[in-house]
ZADO-1210 file (C-alpha; in nm, 4 decimals, padded with zeros to 6 digits):
<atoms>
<atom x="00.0000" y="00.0000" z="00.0000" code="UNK" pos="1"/>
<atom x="00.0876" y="00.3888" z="-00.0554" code="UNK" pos="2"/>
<atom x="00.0439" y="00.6299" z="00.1770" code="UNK" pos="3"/>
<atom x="-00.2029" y="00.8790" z="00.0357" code="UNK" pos="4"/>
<atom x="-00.1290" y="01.2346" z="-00.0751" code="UNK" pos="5"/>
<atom x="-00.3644" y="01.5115" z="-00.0410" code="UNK" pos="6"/>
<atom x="-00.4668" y="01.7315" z="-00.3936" code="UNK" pos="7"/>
<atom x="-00.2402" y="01.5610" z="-00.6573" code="UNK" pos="8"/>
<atom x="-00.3664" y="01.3347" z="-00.9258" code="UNK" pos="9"/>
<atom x="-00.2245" y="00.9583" z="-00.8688" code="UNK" pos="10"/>
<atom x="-00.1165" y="00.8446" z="-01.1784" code="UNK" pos="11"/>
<atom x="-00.1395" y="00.4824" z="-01.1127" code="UNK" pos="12"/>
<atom x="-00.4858" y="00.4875" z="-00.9723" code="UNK" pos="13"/>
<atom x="-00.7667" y="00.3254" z="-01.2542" code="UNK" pos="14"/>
<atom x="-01.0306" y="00.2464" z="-01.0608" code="UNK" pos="15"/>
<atom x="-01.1657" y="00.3027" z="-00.6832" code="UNK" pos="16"/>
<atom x="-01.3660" y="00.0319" z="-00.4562" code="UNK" pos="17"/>
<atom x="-01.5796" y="00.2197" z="-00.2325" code="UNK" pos="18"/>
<atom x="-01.8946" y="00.1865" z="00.0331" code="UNK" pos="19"/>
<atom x="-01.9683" y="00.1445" z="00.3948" code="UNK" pos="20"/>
<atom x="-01.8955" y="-00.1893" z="00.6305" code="UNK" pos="21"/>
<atom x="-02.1582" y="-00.3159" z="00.8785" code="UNK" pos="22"/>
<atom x="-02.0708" y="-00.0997" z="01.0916" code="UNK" pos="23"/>
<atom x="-02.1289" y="00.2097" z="00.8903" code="UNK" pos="24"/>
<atom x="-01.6971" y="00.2674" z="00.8309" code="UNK" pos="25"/>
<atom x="-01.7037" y="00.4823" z="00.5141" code="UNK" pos="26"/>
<atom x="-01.4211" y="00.2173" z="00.3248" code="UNK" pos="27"/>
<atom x="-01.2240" y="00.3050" z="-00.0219" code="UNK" pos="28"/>
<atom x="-00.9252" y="00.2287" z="-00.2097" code="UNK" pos="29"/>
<atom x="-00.7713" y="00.2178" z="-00.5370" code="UNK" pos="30"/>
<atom x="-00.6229" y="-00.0371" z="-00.7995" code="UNK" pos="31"/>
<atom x="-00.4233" y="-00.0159" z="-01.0748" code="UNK" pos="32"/>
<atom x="-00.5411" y="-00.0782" z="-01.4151" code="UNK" pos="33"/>
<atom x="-00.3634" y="-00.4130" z="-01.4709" code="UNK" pos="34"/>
<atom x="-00.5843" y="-00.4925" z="-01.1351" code="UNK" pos="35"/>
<atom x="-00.9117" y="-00.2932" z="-01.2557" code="UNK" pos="36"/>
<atom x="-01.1487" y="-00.6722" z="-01.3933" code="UNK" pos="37"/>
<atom x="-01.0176" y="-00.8498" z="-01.0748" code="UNK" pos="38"/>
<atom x="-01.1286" y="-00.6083" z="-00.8317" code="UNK" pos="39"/>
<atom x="-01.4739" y="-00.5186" z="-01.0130" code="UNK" pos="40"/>
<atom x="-01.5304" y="-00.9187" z="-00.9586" code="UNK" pos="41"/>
<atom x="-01.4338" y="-00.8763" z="-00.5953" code="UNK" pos="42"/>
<atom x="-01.6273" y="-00.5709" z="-00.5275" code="UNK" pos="43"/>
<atom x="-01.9635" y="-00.7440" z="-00.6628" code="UNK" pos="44"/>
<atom x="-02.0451" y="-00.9915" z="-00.3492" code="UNK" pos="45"/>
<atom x="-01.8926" y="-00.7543" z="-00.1285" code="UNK" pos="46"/>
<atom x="-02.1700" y="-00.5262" z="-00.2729" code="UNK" pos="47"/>
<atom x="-01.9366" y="-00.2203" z="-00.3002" code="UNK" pos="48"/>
<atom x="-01.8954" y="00.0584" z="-00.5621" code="UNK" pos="49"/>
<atom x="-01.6889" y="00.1415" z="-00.8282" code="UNK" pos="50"/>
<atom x="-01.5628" y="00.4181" z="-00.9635" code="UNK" pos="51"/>
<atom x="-01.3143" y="00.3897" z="-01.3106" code="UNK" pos="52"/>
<atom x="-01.0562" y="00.6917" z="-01.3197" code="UNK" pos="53"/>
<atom x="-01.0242" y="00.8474" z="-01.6590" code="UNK" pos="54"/>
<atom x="-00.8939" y="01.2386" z="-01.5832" code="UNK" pos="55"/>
<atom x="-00.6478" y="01.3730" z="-01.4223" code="UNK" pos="56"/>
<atom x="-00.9685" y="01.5671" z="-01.1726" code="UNK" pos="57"/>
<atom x="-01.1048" y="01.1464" z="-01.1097" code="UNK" pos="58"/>
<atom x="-00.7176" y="01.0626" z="-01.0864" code="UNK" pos="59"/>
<atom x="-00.7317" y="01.3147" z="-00.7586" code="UNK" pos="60"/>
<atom x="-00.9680" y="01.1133" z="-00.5939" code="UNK" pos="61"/>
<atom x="-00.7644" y="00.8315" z="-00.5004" code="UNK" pos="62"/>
<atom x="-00.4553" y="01.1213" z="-00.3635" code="UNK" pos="63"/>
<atom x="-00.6683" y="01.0908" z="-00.0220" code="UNK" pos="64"/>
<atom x="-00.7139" y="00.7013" z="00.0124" code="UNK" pos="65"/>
<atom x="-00.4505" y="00.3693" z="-00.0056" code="UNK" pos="66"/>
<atom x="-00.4080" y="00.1635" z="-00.2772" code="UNK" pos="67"/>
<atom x="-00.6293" y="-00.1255" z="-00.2166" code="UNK" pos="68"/>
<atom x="-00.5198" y="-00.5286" z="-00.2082" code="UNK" pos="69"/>
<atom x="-00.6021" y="-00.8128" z="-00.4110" code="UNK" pos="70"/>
<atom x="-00.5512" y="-01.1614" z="-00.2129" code="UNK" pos="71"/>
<atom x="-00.6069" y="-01.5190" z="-00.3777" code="UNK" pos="72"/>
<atom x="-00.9455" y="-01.6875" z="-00.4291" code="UNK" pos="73"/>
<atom x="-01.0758" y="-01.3374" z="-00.4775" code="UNK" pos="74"/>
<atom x="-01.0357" y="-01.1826" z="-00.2079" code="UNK" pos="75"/>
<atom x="-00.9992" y="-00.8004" z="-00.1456" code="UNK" pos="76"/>
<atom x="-00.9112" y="-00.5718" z="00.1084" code="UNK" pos="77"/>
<atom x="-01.0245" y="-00.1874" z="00.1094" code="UNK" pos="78"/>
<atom x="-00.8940" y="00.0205" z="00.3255" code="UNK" pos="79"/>
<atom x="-01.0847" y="00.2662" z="00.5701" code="UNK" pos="80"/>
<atom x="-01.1153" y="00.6378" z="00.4251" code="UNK" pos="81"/>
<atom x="-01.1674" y="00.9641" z="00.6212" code="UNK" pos="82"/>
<atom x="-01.5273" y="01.0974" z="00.5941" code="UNK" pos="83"/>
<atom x="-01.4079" y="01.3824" z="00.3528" code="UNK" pos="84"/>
<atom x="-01.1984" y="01.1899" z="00.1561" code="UNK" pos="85"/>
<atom x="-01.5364" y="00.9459" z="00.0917" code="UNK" pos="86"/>
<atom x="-01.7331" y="01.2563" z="00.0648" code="UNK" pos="87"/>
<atom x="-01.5330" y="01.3336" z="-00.2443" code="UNK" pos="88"/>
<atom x="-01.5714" y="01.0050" z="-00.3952" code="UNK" pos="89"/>
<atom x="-01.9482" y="00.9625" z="-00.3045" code="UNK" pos="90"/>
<atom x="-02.0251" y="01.3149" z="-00.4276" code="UNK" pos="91"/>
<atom x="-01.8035" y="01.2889" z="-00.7350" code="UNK" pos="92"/>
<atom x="-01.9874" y="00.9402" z="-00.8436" code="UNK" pos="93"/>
<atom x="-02.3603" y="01.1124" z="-00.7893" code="UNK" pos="94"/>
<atom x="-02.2832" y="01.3556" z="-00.9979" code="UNK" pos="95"/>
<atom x="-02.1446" y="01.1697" z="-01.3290" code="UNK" pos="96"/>
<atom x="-02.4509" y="00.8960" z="-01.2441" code="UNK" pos="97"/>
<atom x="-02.6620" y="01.2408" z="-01.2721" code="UNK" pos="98"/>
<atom x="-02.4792" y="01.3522" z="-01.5464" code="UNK" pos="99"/>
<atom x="-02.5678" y="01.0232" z="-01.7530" code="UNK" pos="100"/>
<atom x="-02.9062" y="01.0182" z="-01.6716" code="UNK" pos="101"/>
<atom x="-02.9766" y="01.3716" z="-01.7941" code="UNK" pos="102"/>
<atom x="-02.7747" y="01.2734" z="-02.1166" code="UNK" pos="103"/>
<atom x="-03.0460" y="00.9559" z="-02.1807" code="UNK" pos="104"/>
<atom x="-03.3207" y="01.1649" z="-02.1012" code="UNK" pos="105"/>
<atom x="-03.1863" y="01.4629" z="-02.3326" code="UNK" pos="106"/>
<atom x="-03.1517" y="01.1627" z="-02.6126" code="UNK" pos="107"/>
<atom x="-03.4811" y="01.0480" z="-02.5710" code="UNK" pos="108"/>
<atom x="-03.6252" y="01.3997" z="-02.6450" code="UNK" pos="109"/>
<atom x="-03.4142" y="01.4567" z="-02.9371" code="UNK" pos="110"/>
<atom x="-03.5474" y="01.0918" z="-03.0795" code="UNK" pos="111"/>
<atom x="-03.9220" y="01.2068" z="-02.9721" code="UNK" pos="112"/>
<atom x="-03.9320" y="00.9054" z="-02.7554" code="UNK" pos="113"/>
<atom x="-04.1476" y="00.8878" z="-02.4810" code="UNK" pos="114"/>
<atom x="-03.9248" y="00.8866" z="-02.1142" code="UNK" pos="115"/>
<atom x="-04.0481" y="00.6371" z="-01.8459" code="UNK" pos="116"/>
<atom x="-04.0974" y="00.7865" z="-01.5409" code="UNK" pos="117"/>
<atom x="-03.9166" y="00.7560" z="-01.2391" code="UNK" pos="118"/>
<atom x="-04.0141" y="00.4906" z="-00.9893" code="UNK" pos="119"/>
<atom x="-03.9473" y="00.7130" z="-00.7192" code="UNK" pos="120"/>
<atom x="-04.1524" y="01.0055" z="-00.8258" code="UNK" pos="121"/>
<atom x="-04.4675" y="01.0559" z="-00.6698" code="UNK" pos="122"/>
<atom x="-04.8064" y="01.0311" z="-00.7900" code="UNK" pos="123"/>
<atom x="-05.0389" y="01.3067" z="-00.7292" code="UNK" pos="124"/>
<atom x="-05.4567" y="01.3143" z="-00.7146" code="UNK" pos="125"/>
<atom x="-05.5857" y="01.2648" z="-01.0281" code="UNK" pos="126"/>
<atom x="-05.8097" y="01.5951" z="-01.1702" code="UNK" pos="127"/>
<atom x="-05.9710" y="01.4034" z="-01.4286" code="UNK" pos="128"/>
<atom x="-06.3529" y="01.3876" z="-01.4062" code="UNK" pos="129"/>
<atom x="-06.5232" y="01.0961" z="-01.2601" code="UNK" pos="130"/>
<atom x="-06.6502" y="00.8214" z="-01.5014" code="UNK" pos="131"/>
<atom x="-07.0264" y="00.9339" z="-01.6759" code="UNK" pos="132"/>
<atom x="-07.2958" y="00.8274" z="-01.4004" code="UNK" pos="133"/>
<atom x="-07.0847" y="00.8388" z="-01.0872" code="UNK" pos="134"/>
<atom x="-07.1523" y="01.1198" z="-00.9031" code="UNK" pos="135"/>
<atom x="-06.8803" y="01.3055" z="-00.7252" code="UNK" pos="136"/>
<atom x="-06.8188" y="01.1688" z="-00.3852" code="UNK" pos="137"/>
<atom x="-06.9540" y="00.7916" z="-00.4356" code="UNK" pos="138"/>
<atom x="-06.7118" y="00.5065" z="-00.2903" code="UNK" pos="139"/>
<atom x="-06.5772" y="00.2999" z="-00.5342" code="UNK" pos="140"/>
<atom x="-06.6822" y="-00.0350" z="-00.5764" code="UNK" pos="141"/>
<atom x="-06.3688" y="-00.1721" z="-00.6888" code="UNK" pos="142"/>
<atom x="-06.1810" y="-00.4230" z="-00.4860" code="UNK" pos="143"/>
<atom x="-05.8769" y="-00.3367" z="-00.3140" code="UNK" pos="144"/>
<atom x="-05.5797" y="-00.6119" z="-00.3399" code="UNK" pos="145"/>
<atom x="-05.5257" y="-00.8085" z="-00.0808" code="UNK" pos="146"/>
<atom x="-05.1846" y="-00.7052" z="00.1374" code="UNK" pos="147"/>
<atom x="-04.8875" y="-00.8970" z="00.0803" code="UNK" pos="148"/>
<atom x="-04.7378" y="-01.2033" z="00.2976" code="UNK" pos="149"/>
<atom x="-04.4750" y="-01.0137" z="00.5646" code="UNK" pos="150"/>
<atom x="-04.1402" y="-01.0893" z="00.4466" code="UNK" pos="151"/>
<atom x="-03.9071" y="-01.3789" z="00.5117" code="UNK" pos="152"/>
<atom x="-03.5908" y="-01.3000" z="00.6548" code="UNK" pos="153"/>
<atom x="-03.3406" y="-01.4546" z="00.4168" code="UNK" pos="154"/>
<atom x="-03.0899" y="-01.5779" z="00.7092" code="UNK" pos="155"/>
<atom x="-03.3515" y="-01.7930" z="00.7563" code="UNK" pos="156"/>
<atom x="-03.3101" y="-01.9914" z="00.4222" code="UNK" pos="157"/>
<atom x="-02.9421" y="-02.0176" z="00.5150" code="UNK" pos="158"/>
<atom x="-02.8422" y="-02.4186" z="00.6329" code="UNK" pos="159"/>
<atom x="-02.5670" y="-02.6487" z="00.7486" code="UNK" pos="160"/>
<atom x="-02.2864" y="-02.6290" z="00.4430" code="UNK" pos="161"/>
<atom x="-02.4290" y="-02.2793" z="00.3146" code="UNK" pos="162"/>
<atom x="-02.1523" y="-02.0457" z="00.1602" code="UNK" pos="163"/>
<atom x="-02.1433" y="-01.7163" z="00.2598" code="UNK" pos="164"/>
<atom x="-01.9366" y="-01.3883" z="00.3406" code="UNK" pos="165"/>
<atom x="-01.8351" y="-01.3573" z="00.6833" code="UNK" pos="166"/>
<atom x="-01.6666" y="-01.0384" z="00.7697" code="UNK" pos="167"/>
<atom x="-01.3070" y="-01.0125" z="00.8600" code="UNK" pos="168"/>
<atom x="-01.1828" y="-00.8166" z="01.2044" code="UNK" pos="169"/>
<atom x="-00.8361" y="-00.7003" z="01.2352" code="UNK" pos="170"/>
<atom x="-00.5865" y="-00.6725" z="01.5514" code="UNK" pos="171"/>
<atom x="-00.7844" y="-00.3340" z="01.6011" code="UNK" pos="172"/>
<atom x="-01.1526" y="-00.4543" z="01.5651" code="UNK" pos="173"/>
<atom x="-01.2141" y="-00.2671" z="01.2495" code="UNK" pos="174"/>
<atom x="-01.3328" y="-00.5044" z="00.9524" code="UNK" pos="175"/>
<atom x="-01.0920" y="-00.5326" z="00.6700" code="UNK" pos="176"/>
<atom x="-01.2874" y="-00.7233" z="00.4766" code="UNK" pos="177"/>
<atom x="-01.5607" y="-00.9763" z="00.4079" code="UNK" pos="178"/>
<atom x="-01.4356" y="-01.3423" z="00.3138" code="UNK" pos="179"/>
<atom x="-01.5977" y="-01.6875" z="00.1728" code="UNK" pos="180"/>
<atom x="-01.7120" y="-01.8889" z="00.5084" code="UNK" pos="181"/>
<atom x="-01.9050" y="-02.1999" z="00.5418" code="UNK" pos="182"/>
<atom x="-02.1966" y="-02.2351" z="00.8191" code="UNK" pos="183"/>
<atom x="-02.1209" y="-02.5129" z="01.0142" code="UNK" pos="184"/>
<atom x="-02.4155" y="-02.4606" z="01.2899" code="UNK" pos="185"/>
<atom x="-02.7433" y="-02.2743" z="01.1966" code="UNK" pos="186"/>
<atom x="-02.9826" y="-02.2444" z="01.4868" code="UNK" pos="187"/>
<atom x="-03.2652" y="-01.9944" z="01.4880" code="UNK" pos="188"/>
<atom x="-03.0336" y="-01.7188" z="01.3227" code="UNK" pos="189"/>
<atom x="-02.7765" y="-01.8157" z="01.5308" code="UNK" pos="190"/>
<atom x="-02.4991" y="-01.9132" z="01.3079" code="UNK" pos="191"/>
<atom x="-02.1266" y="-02.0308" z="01.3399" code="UNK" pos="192"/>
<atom x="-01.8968" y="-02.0874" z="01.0582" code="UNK" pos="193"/>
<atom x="-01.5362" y="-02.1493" z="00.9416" code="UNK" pos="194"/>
<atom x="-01.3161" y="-02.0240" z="00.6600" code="UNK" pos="195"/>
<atom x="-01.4042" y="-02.2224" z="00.3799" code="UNK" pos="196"/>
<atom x="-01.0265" y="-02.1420" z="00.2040" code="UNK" pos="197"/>
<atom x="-00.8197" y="-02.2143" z="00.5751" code="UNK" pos="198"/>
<atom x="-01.0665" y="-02.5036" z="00.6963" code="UNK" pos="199"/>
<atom x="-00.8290" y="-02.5373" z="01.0210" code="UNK" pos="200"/>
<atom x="-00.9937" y="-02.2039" z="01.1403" code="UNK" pos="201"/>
<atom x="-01.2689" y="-02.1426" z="01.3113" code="UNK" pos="202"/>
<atom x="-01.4744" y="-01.8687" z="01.3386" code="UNK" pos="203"/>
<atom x="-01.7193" y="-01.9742" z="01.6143" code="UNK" pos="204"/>
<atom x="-02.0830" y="-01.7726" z="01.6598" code="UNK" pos="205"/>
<atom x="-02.1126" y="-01.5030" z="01.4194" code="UNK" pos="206"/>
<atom x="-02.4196" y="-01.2289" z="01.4120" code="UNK" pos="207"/>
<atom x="-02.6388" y="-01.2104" z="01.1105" code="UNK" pos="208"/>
<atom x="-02.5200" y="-00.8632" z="01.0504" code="UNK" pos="209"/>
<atom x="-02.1888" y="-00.9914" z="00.9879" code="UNK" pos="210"/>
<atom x="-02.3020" y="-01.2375" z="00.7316" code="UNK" pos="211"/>
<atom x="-02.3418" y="-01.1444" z="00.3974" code="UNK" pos="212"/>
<atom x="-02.5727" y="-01.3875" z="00.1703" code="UNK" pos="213"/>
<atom x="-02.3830" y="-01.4100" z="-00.1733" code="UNK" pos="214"/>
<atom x="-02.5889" y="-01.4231" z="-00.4838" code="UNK" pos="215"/>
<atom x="-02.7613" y="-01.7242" z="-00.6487" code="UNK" pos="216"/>
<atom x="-02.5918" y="-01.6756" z="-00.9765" code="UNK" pos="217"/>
<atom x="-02.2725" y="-01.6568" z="-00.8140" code="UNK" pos="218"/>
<atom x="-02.3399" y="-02.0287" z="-00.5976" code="UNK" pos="219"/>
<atom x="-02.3841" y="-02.1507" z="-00.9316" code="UNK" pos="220"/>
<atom x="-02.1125" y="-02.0604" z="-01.0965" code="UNK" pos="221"/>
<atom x="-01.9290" y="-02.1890" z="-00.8714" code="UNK" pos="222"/>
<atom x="-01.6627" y="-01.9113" z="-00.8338" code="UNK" pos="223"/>
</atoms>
């Protein structure tokens, strides 16, 4: 790792890894470009960002963080960042994400295509005038849907042999990472697991916070 340097553009930096642990830790840190695909793969069950760095201005982003560490079997380790240095980062991605989706919407004009509204925009009253023979007022007769099952906590689909990612503490209690474990005990969310890479460690009871539930797609891949 590099120690970071405030302001100047890092010349080596290609890509940063970036988001918040469990515990709410703002975490980031950067790779090189012959490291950019591998750490993209690594990021994606860790559910963390990324951020490519094409300018010398994106290039300054990762002056303020380490350089980040690939390990075997895919694992990664991402340093913690200072809440201004993350700031940067966080700030810096909203606005390019804003940036390209005022560039779709501004292409969709241009084509006269109609733009699908945004699922998180609200929907007002409606001021159109009640069907012919309903007078204003009446209660509608249609049948509201019946509410929706309460939903399963998906710990609870986790069993004996499940893999998952467990998080990682270091000498200093702060979590460096999250790694591939296997659940050797699963009691009423009460789990406890080993490394599934070093089988001759244990990691005894583990939270469900800690435990990260990797995705289907991945399991069957078998990567």
């Amino acid at each position: 790792m590099t120690s970071p340097t405030e302001s100047r553009p890092n010349p080596s930096a290609a890509l940063i890894i970036y988001g918040r642990d469990i515990s709410g830790i703002p975490r980031a840190s950067w790779f090189k470009a012959e490291d950019k695909a591998a750490a993209i793969a690594a990021a994606q069950p860790m559910k963390l960002a990324t951020l490519e760095l094409n300018t010398d201005e994106e290039k300054t982003l990762a002056s303020a963080i380490h350089e980040g560490v690939l390990k075997g079997s895919g694992r990664m380790i991402v340093g913690s960042a200072s809440p201004e240095a993350y700031g940067r980062i966080e700030d810096y991605a909203r606005k390019m994400k804003s940036s390209a989706t005022g560039a779709k919407i501004n292409e969709a004009a241009a084509a006269n295509q109609p733009i699908a509204p945004s699922p998180h925009s609200a929907t007002g009253p409606s001021s159109a005038a009640p069907p012919s023979g309903v007078a204003p007022g009446a209660t509608s007769t249609s049948t509201a849907p019946a509410p929706s099952a309460a939903p399963t906590s998906p710990w609870a689909s986790l069993r004996v042999g499940s893999t998952v990612l467990a998080a990682y503490w270091n000498e200093e209690k702060e979590i460096e990472g999250w790694w591939p474990a296997v659940i050797t005990r699963a009691d009423d969310n009460e789990f406890r697991l080993r490394w599934r890479d070093t089988t001759e460690y244990t990691l005894g009871k583990v939270e469900p916070k800690h435990i990260a539930i990797l995705h289907p797609e991945f399991l069957a891949s078998g990567k």
